[in-house]
Backbone as numpy.savetxt, mean C-alpha at the origin, in Angstrom:
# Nx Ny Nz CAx CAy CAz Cx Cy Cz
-21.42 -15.62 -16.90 -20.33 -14.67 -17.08 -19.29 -15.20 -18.07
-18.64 -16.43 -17.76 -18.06 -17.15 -18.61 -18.76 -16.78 -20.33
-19.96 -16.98 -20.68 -20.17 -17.03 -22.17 -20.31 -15.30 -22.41
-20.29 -14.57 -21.47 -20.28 -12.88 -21.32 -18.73 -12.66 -22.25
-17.69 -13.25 -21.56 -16.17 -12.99 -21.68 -15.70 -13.96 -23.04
-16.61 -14.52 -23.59 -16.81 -15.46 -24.97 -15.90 -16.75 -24.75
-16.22 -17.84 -23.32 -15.71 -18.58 -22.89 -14.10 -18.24 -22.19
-13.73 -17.00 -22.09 -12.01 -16.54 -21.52 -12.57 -16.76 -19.94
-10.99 -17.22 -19.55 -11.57 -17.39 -17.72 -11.19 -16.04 -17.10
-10.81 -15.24 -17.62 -10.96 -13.72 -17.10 -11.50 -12.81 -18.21
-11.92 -11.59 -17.75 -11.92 -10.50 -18.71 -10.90 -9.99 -19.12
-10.43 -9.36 -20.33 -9.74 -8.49 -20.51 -9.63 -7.43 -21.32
-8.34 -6.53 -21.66 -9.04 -5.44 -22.46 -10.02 -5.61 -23.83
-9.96 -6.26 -24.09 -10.72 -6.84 -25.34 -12.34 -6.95 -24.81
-12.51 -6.89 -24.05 -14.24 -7.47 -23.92 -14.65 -6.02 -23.00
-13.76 -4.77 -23.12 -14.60 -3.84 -22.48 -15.65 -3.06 -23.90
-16.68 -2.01 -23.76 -17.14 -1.59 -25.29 -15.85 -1.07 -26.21
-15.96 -0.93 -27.41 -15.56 -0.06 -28.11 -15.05 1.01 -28.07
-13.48 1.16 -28.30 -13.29 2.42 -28.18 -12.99 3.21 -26.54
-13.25 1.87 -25.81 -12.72 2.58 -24.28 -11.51 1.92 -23.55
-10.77 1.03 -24.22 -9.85 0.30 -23.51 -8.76 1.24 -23.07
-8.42 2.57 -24.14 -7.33 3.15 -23.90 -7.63 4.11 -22.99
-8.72 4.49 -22.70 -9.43 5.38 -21.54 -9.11 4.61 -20.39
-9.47 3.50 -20.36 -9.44 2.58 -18.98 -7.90 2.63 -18.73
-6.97 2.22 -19.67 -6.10 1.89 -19.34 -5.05 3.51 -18.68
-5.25 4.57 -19.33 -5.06 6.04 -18.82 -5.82 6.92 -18.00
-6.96 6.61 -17.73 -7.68 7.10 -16.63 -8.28 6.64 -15.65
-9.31 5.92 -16.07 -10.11 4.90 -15.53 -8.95 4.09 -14.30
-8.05 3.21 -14.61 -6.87 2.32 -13.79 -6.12 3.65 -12.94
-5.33 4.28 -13.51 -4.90 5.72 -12.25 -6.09 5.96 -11.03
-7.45 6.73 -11.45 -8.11 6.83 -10.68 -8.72 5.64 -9.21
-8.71 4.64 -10.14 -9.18 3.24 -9.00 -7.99 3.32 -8.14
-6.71 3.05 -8.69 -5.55 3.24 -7.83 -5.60 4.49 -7.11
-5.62 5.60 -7.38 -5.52 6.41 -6.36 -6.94 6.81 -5.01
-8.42 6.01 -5.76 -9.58 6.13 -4.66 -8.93 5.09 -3.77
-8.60 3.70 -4.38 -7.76 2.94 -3.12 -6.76 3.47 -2.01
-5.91 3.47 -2.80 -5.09 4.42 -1.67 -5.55 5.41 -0.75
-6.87 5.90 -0.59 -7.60 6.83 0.07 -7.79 5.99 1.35
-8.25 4.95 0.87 -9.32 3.73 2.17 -7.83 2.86 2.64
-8.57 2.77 3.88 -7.84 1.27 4.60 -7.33 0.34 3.31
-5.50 0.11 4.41 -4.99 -0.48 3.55 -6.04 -2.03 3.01
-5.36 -2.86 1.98 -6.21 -3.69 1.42 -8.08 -3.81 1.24
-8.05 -2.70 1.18 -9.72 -2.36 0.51 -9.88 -2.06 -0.85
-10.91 -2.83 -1.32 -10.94 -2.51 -2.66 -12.15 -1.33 -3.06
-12.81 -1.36 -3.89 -13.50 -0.31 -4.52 -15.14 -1.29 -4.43
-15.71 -0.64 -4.40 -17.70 -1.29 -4.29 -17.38 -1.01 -5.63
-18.98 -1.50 -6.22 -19.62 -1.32 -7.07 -19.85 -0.12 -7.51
-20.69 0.83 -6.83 -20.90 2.34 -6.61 -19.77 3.12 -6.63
-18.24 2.75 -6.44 -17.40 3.76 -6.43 -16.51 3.22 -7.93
-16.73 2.19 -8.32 -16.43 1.75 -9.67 -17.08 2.51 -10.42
-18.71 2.88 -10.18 -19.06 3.16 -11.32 -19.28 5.39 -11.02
-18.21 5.49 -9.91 -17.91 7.10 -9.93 -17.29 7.32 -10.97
-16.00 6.47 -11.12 -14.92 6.54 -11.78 -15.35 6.54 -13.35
-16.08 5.26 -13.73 -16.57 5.14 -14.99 -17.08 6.55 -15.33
-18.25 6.68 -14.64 -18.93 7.96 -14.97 -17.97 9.71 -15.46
-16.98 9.15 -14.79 -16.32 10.44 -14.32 -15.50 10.48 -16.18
-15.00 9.59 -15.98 -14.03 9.58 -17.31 -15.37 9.07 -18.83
-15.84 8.25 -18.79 -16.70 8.70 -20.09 -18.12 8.94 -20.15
-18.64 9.41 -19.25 -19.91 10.27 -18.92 -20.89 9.77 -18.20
-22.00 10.41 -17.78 -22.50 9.75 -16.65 -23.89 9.06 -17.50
-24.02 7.96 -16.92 -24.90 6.81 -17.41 -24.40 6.58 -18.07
-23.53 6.81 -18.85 -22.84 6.06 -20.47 -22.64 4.27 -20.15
-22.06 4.27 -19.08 -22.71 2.08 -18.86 -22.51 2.38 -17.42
-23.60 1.20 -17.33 -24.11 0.55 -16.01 -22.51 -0.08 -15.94
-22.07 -0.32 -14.15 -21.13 -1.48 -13.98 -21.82 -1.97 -12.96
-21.95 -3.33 -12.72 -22.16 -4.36 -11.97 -21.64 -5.49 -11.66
-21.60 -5.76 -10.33 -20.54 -6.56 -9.67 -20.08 -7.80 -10.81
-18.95 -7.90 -10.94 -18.02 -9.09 -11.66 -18.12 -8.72 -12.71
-18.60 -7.87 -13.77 -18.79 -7.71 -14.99 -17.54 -7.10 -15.30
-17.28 -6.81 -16.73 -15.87 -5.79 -17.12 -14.94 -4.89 -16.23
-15.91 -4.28 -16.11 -15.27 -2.54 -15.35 -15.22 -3.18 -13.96
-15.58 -4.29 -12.96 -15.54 -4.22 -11.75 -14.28 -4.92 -11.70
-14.25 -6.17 -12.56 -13.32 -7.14 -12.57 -12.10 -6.44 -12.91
-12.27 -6.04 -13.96 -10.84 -5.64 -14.72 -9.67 -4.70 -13.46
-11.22 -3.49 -12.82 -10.56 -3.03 -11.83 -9.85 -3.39 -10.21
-10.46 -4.85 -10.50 -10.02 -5.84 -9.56 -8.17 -6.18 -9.45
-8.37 -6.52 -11.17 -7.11 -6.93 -11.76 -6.19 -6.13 -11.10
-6.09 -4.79 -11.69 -5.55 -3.28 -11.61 -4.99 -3.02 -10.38
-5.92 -3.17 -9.28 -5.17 -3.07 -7.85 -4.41 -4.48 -7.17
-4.68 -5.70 -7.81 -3.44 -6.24 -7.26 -2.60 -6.12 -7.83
-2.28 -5.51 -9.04 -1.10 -5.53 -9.89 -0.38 -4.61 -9.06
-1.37 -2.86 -8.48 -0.88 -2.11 -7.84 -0.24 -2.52 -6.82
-1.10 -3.53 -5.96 -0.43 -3.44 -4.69 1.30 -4.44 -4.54
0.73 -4.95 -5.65 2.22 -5.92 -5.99 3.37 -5.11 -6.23
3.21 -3.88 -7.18 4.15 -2.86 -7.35 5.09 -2.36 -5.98
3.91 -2.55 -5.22 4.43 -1.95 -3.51 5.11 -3.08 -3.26
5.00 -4.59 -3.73 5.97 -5.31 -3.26 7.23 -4.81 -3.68
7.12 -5.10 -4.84 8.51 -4.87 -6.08 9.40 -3.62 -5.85
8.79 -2.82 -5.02 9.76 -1.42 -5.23 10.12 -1.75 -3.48
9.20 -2.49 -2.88 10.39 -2.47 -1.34 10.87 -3.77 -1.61
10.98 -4.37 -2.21 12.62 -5.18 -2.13 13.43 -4.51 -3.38
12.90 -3.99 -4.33 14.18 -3.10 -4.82 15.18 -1.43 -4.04
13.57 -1.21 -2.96 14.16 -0.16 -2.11 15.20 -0.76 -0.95
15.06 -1.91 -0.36 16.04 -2.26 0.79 17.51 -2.42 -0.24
16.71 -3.37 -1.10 18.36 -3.58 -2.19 19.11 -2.73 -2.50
18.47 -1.51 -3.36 19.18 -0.23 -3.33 20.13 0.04 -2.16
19.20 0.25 -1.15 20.05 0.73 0.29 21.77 -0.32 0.59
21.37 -1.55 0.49 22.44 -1.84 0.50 23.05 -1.83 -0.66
23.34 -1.59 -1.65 24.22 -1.31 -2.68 24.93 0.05 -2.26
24.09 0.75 -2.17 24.66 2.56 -1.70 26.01 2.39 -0.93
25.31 1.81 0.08 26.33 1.56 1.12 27.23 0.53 1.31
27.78 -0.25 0.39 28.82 -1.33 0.21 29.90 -1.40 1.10
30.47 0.31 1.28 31.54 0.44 2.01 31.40 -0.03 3.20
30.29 0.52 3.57 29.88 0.07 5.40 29.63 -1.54 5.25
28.45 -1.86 4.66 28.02 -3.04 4.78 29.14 -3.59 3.66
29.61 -4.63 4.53 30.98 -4.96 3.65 30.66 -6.60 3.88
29.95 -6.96 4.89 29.97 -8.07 4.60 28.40 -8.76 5.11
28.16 -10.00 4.86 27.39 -10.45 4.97 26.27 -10.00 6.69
27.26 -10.49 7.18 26.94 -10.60 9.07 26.78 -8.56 9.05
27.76 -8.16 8.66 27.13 -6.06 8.88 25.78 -6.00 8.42
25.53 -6.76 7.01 24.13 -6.31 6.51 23.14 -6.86 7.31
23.33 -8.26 7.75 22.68 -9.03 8.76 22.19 -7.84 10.02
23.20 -7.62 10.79 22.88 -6.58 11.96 22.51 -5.50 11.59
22.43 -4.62 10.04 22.07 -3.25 10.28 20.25 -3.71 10.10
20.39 -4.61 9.24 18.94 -4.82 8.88 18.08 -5.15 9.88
18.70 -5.87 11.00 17.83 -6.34 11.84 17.66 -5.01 13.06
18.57 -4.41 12.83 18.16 -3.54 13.40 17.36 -2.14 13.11
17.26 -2.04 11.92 16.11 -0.96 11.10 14.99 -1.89 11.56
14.57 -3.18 11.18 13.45 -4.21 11.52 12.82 -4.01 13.02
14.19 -4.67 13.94 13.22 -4.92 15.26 12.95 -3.60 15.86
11.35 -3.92 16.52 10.98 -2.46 17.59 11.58 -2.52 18.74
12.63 -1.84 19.50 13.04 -1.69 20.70 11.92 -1.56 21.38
12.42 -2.48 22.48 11.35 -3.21 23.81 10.82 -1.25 24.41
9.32 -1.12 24.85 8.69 0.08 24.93 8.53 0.61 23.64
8.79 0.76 22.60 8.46 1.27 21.45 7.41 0.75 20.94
6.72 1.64 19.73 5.60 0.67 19.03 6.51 0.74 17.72
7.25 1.45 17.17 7.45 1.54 15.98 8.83 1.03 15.50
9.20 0.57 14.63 10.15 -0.01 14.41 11.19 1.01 13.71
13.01 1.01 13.90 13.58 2.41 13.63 13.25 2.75 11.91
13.27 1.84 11.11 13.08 1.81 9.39 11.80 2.97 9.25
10.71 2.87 10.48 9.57 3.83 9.74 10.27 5.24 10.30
11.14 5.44 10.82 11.27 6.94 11.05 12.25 7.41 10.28
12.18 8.87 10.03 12.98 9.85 9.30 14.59 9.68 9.81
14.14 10.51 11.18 15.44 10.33 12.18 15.25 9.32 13.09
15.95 8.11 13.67 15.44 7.36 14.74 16.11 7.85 15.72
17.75 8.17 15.74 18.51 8.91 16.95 18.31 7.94 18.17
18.57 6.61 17.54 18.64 4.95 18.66 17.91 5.79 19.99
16.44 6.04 19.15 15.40 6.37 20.05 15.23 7.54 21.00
16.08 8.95 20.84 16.02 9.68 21.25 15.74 10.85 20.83
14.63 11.83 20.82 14.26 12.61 19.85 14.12 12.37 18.41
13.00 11.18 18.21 12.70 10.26 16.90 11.99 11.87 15.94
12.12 11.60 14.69 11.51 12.91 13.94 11.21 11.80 12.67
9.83 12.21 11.86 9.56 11.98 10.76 8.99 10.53 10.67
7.95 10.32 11.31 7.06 9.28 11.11 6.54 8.86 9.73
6.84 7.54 9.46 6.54 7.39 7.69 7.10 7.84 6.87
8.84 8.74 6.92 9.25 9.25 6.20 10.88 8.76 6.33
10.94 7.84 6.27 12.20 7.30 6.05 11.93 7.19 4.25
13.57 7.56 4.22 13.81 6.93 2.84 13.38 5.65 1.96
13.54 4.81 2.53 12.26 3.69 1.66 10.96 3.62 1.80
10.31 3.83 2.91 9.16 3.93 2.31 8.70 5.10 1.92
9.79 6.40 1.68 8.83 7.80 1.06 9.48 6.79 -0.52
10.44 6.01 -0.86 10.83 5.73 -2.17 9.41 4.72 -2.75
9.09 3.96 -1.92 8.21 2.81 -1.82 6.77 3.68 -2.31
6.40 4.69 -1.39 5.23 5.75 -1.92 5.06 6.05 -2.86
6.77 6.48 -3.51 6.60 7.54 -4.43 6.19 6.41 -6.12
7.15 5.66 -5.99 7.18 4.50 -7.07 6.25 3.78 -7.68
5.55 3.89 -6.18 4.17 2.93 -6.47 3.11 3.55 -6.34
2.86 4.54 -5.70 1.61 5.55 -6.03 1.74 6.76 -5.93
2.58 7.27 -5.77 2.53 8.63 -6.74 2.52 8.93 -7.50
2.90 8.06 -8.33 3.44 8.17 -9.72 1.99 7.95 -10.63
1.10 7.41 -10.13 -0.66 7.83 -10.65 -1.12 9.45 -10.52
-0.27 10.18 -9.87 -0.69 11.46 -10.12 -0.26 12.63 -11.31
-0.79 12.91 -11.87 -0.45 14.11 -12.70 0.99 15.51 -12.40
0.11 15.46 -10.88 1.08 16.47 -10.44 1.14 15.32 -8.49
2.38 15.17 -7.81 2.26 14.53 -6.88 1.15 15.55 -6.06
1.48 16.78 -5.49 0.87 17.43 -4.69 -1.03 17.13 -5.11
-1.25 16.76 -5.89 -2.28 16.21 -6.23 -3.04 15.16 -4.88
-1.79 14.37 -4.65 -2.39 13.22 -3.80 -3.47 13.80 -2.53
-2.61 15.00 -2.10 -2.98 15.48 -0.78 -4.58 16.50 -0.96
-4.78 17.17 -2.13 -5.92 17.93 -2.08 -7.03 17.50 -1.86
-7.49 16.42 -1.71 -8.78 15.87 -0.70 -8.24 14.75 0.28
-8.91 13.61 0.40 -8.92 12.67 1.24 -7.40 12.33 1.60
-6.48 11.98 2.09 -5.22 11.92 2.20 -4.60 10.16 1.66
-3.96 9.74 1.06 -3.33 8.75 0.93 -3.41 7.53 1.91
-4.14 7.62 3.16 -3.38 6.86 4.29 -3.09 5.14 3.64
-4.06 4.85 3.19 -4.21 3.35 2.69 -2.58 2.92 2.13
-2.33 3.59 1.13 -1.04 4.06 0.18 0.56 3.67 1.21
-0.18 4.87 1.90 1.57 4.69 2.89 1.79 3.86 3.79
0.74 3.47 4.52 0.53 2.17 5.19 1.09 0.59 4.21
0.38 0.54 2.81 1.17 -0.33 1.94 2.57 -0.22 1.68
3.51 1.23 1.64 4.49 0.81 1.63 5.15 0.69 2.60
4.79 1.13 4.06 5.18 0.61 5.06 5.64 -0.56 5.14
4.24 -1.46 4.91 4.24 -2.88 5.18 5.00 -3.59 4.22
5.33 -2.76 2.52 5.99 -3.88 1.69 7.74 -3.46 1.92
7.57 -2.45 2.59 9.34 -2.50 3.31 9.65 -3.15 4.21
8.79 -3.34 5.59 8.90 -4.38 6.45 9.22 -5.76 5.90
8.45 -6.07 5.29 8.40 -7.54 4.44 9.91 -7.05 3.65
9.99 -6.45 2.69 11.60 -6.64 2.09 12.54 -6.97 3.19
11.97 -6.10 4.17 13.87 -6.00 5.00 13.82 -7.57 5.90
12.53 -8.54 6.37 12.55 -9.56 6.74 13.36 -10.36 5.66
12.88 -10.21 4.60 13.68 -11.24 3.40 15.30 -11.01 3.22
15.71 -9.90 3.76 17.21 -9.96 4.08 17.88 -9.98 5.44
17.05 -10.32 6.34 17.20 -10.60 7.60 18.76 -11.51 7.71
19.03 -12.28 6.62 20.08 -13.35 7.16 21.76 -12.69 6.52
21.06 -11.19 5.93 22.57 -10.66 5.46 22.59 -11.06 3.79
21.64 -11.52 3.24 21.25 -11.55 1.69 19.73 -11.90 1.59
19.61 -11.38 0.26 17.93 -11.69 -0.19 17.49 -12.59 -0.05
16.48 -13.18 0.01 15.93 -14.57 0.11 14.79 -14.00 0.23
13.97 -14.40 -0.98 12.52 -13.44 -0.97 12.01 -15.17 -1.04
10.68 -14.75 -0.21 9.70 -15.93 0.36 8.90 -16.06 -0.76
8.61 -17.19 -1.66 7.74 -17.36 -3.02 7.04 -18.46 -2.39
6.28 -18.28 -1.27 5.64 -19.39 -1.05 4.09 -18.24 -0.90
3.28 -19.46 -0.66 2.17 -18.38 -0.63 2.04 -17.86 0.94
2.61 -18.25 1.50 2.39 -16.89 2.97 3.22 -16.42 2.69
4.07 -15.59 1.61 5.48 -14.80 1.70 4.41 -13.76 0.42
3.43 -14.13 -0.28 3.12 -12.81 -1.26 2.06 -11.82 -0.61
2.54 -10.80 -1.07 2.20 -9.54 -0.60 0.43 -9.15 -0.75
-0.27 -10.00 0.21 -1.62 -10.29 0.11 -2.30 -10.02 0.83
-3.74 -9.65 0.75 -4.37 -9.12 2.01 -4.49 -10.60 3.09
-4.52 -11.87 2.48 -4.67 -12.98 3.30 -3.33 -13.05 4.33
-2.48 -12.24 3.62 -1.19 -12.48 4.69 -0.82 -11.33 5.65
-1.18 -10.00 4.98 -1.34 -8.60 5.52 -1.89 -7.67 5.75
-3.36 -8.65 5.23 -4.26 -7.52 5.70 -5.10 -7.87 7.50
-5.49 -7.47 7.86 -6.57 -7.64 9.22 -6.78 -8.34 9.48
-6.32 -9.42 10.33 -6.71 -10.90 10.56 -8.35 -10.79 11.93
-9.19 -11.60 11.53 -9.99 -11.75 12.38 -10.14 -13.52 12.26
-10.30 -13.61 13.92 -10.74 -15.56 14.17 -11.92 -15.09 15.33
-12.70 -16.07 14.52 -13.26 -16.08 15.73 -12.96 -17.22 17.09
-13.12 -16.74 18.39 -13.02 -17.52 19.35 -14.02 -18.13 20.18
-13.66 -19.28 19.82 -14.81 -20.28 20.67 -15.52 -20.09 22.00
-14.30 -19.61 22.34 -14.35 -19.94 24.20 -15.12 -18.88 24.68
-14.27 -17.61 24.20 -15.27 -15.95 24.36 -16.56 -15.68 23.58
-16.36 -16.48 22.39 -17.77 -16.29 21.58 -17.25 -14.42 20.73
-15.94 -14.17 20.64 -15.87 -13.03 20.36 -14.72 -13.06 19.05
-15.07 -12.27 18.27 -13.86 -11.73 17.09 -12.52 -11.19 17.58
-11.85 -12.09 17.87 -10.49 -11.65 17.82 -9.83 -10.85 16.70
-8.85 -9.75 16.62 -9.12 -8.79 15.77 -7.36 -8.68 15.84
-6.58 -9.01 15.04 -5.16 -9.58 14.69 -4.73 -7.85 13.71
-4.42 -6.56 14.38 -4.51 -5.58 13.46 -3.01 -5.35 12.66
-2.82 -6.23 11.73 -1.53 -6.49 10.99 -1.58 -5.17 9.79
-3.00 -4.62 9.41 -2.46 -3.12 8.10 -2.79 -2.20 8.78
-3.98 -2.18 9.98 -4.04 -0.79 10.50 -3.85 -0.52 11.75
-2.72 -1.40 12.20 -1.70 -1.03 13.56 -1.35 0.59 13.54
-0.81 0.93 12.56 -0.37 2.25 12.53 -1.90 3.51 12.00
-2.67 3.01 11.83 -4.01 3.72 11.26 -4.38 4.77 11.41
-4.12 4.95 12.88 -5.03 6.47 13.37 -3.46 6.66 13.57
-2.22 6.47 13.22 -1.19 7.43 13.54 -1.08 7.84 12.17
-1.10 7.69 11.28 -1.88 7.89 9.76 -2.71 8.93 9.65
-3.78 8.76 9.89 -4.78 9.60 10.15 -4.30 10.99 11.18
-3.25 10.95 11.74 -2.90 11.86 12.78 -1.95 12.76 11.97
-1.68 12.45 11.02 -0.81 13.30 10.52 -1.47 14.83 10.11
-0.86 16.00 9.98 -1.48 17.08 9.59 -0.98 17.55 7.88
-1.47 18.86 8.16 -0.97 19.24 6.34 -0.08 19.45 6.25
0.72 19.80 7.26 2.03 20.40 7.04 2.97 18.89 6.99
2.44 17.94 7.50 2.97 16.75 7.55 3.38 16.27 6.13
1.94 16.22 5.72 1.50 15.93 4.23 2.68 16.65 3.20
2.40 17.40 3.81 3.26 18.58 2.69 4.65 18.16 2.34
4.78 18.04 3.36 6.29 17.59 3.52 6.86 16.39 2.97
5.76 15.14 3.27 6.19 14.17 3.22 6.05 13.78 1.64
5.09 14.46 1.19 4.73 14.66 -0.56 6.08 15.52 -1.13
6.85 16.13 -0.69 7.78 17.22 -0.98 8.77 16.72 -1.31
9.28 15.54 0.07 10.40 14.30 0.03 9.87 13.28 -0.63
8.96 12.80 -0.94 8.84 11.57 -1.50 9.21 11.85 -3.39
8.25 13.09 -3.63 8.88 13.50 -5.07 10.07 13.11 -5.56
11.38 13.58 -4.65 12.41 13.34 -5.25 12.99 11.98 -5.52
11.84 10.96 -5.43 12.17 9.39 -5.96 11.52 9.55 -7.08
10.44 9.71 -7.63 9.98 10.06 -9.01 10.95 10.07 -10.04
10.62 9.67 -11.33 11.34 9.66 -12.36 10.91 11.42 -12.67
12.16 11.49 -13.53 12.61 12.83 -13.45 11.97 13.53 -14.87
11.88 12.46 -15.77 11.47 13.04 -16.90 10.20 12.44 -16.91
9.71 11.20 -17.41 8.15 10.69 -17.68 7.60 9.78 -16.40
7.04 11.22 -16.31 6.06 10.21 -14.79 4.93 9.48 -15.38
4.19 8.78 -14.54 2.99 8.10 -14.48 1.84 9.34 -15.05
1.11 8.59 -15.43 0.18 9.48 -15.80 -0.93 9.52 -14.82
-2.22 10.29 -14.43 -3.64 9.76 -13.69 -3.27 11.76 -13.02
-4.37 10.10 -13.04 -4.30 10.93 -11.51 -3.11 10.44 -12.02
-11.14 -3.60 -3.57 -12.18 -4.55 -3.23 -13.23 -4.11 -2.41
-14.26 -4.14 -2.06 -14.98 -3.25 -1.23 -14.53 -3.26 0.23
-14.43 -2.36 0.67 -13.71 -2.86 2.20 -15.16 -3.65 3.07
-14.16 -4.56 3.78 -14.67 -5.51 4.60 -15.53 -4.57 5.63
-16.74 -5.32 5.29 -17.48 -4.65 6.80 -17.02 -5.13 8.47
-16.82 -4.18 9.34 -16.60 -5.25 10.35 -18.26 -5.74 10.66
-17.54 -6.55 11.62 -18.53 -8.17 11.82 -19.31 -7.41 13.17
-20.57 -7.83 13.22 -21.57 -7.38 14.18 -21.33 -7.55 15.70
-20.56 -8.40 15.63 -20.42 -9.08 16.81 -19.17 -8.37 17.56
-19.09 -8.80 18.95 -18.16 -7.72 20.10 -16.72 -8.14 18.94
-15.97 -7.11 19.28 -14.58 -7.18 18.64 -13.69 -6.79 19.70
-12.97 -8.19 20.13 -11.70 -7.78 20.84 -10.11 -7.73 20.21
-9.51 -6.58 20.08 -8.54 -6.19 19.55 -7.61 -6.29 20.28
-6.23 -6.60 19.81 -5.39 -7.87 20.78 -4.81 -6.76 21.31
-4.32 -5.33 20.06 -3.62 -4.43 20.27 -4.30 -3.19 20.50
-4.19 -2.56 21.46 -5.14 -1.17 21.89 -4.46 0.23 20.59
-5.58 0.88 20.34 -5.01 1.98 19.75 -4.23 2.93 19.80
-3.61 3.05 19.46 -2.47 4.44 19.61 -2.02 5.50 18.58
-1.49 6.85 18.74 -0.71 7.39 17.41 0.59 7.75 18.55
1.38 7.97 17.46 2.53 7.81 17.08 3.00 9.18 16.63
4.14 10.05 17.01 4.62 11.48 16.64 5.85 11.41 17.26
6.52 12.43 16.08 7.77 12.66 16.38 7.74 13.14 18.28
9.15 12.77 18.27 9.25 13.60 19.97 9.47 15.11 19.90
C-alpha cells in the first residue's frame, strides 16, 4: 500500500484518479457523513457501503473500492474529522451559553453550579437536565434531544451536509448524528465543570470511539462480555422518536445554520461478539411527560 500512495504514510487527495478529487471532496465526503450519521453512534462505513456512495456520484462500476485503498481510507479520514467537528461545536456551544448569559453567570462558582447542574442526572432519572428542551427541575420534562446545544451541536456539525436540512429526515433518521452531539455536549459541559474551560488534551479527554464509544471487557470469572453502553445508552430512546418529533426537532435545529452559505451534500460497525452479553445497563426510552 505504502508504494500504492508513492511511499506517503497516508493517502490523500492527490492519489485518488483523475479528475475526481473535487467530486469527493463535494459529494462523495457529505454523503459518507450523512450514511454515518444514519448507524450507531461511532460506526463507520464497510467496504460495500463505500462503494454505494462511489457508485452513486461517478457511476456504477466506474472503480472498484477495496478495503484501505483511496476511497475507503480517505473516507476514513472524513469521518473523524466529522466527528471531531461534534467536538468543536460543543465546547463552542456550552461557551456560547455562557457568554449569553454573563449577567446571571457573573461569576466563577454561578457558572460552576449552573453547569453542574445541566450535567448531573437527578437521583431516579436516566437523563441528565442539558438533554431536555424543558427540564421544569423535573416536572413535566418536554423535548428530548432538543435542548439548545445539542439541536446547535446537530445543526453545525451535520446538518449542514444537507442541501436542504429537511433532507436529513426523508429516509433512515439521523439517530447516530444526535446521539454524537449529545455526547460532545456532555463532554464540553464536564470541561467547565470547575466554573471555566479546561478542555482535557490528554488522550482519554479526545472525542473518540476508544473513549465514547461501547465499551466491552471481557470477564474472567463469568466467562461473559460485559457490555459498558457509553453511545447507545440513549439508542432505542432515539429510535423512539416519531415524525412529528423529527419534524420538529429538524425545524429548531435549522435556526443554528448559517444563514447565507450552508454546507453543501447532502468504520464498519462493530459486530457484536458471539458470546452471552451482559449489559450493565437495562434498556429503556425516554419521552417527554
Amino acid at each position: 500500500m505504502v508504494a500504492a500512495r508513492g511511499g506517503a504514510t497516508k493517502w490523500n487527495l492527490a492519489h485518488l484518479p483523475p479528475g475526481t478529487s473535487q467530486l469527493f471532496t463535494d459529494k462523495i465526503a457529505p454523503l459518507a457523513r450523512i450514511k454515518a450519521g444514519r448507524k450507531e453512534p461511532w460506526a463507520g462505513l464497510s467496504r460495500d457501503e463505500v462503494q454505494e456512495i462511489v457508485d452513486e456520484v461517478l457511476g456504477k462500476d466506474e472503480y472498484e473500492v477495496k478495503d484501505g485503498d483511496v476511497w475507503s481510507d480517505l473516507i476514513s479520514y472524513r469521518l473523524n474529522d466529522w466527528r471531531n467537528l461534534f467536538a468543536k461545536q460543543g465546547i463552542n456551544a456550552v461557551s456560547q451559553l455562557v457568554d449569553d448569559h454573563q449577567e446571571i453567570l457573573d461569576s466563577k462558582q454561578v457558572i460552576a453550579d449552573t453547569i453542574n447542574t445541566l450535567l448531573i442526572i437527578p437521583e431516579g432519572e436516566k437523563a441528565a437536565p442539558f438533554q431536555w428542551q424543558e427540564y421544569n427541575d423535573g416536572v413535566n420534562k418536554k423535548g428530548l434531544f432538543r435542548s439548545a446545544l445539542i439541536l446547535r451541536v446537530f445543526a453545525l456539525a451535520h446538518l449542514i451536509n444537507f442541501d436542504s436540512p429537511t433532507d436529513a429526515i426523508r429516509k433512515d433518521k439521523p439517530i447516530g448524528a444526535l446521539l454524537l452531539a449529545t455526547q460532545a455536549v456532555e463532554r464540553a459541559l464536564t470541561f467547565w465543570k470547575t466554573g471555566e474551560l479546561v478542555e482535557d488534551r490528554s488522550a482519554t479527554g479526545h472525542f473518540s470511539a476508544d473513549n465514547y464509544g461501547d465499551k466491552r471487557v471481557h470477564d474472567r470469572v463469568s466467562k461473559m462480555i460485559i457490555l459498558t453502553r457509553r453511545a447507545t445508552r440513549f439508542l432505542s430512546s432515539v429510535k423512539a422518536l416519531d415524525d412529528n418529533d423529527w419534524e420538529e426537532l429538524i425545524s429548531e435545529a435549522t435556526e443554528y445554520l448559517p444563514k447565507v452559505s450552508k454546507g453543501k451534500g447532502r468504520a464498519s460497525t462493530s459486530s457484536r461478539p458471539n458470546s452471552e452479553v451482559y449489559e450493565v445497563e437495562e434498556d429503556f426510552v425516554l419521552k417527554s411527560d
